[in-house]
C-alpha positions as semicolon CSV with decimal commas, in nm:
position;residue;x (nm);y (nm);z (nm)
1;X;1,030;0,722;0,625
2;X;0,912;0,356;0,731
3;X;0,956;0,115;0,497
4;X;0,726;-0,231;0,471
5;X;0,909;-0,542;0,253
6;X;0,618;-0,787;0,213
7;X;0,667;-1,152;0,025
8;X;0,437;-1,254;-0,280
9;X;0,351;-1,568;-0,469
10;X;0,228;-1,320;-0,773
11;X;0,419;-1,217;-1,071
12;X;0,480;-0,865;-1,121
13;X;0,147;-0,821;-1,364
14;X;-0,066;-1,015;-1,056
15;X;0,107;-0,812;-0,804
16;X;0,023;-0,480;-0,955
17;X;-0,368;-0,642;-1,089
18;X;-0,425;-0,730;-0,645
19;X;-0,268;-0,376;-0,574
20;X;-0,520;-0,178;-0,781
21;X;-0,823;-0,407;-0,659
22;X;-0,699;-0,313;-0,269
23;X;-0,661;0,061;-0,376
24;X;-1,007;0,075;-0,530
25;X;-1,157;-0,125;-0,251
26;X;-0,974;0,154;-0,014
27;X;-1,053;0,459;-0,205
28;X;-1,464;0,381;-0,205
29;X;-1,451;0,271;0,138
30;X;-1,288;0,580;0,258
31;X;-1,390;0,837;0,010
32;X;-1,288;1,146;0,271
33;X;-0,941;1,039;0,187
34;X;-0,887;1,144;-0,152
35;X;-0,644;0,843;-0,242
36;X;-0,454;0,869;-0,559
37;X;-0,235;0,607;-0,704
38;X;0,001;0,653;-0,970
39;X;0,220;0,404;-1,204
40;X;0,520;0,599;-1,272
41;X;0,615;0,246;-1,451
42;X;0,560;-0,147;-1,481
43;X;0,710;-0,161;-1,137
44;X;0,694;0,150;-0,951
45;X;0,395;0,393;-0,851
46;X;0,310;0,635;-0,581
47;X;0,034;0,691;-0,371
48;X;-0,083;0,989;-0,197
49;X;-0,398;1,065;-0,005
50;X;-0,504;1,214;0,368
51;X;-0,536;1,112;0,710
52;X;-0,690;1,332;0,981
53;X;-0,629;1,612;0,767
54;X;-0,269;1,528;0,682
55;X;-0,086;1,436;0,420
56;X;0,047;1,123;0,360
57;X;0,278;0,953;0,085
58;X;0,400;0,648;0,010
59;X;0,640;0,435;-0,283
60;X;0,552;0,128;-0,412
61;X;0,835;-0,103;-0,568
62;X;0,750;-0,425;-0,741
63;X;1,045;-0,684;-0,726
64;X;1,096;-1,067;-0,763
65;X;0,841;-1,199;-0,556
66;X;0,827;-0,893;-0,303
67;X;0,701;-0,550;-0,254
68;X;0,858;-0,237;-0,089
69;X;0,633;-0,023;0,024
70;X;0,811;0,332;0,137
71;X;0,592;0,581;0,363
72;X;0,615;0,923;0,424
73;X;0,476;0,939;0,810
74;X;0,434;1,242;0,936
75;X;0,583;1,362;1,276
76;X;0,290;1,410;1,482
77;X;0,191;1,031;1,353
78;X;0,560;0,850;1,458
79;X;0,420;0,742;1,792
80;X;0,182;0,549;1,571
81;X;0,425;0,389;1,337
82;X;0,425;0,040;1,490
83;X;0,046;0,072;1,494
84;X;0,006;0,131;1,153
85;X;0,290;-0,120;1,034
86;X;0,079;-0,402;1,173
87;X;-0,256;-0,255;1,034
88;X;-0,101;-0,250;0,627
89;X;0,066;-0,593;0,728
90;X;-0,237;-0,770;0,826
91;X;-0,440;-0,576;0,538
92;X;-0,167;-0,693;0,253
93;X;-0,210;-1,079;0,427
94;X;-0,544;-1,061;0,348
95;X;-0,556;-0,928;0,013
96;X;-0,267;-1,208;-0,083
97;X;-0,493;-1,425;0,073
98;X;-0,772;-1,337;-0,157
99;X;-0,555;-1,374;-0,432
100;X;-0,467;-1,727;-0,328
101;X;-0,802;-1,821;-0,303
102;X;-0,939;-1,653;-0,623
């Protein structure tokens, strides 16, 4: 499991508003990978969806000012952990940007 502790400006409410904008934005632009997100509460939900025909999960933890983000990868996908790291760390930049901005 790789886990992905990113810093926020937003309060819980903002953080979770931004993380269902960037999850709809995500699930329209790649429709072939059925994502699902899930509250399980004010400050924890789960997402689940498919990647070259695999299965991927993840955990998402609101705290103070942060965000844990807990993924599942997949053995045969390892080699491209550090790959991927940098790919959701510039994508959350730019969706905190947004927020910033808005």
């Amino acid at each position: 499991m790789a886990r992905h502790v990113f810093s926020h400006p937003l309060d819980n409410a903002g953080a979770r508003v931004l993380i269902g904008q960037a999850f709809t934005h995500y699930a329209e632009r790649y429709p072939s990978a059925k994502l699902q997100l899930k509250w399980t509460s004010d400050t924890h939900a789960e997402l689940c969806g498919l990647a070259r025909g695999l299965k991927l999960r993840a955990r998402i933890e609101l705290q103070v000012s942060r965000c844990v983000l807990d993924v599942d990868v997949p053995f045969v996908l390892r080699p491209f952990q550090d790959v991927a790291q940098r790919a959701i760390e510039r994508e959350v930049k730019r969706w905190l940007e947004r927020a910033a901005t808005s």
